[in-house]
C-alpha positions as CSV (number, residue, x, y, z in Angstrom):
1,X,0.0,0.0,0.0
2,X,0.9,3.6,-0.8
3,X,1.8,5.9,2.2
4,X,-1.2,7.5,3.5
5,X,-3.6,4.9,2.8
6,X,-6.2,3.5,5.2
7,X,-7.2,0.3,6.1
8,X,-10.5,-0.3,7.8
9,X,-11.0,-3.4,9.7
10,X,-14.8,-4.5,10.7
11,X,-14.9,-6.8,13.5
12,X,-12.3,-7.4,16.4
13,X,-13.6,-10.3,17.7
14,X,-12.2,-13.3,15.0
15,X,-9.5,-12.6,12.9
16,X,-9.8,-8.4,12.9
17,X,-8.0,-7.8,16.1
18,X,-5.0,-10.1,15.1
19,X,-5.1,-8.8,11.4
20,X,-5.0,-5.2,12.5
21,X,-1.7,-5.5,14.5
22,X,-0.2,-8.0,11.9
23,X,-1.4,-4.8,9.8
24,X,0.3,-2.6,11.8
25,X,3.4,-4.3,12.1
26,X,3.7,-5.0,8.5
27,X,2.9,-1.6,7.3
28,X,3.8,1.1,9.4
29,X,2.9,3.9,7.2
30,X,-0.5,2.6,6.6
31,X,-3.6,4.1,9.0
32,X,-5.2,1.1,10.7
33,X,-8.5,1.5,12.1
34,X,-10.8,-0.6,13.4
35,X,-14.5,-0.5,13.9
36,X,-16.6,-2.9,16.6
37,X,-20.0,-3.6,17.1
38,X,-20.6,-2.3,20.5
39,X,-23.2,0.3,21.6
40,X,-21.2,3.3,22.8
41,X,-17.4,2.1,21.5
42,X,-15.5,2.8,18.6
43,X,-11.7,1.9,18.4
44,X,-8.7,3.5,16.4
């Protein structure tokens, strides 16, 4: 991915939380962010 790119992850409770730091780690220069289902939380 290019820098300044996002990547949106839906879902942390499979795969998504792994995949988003494996993400991360992989690209550092890529904006990871990561939405759950919950009623009052969203995480970035």
């Amino acid at each position: 991915m290019n820098q300044g790119e996002r990547l949106v992850i839906v879902g942390c409770s499979g795969a998504g939380g792994p995949c988003a730091m494996l993400a991360k780690k992989l690209m550092p220069q890529v904006d990871v962010t990561v939405i759950r289902k919950e009623e009052f939380f969203i995480v970035r």
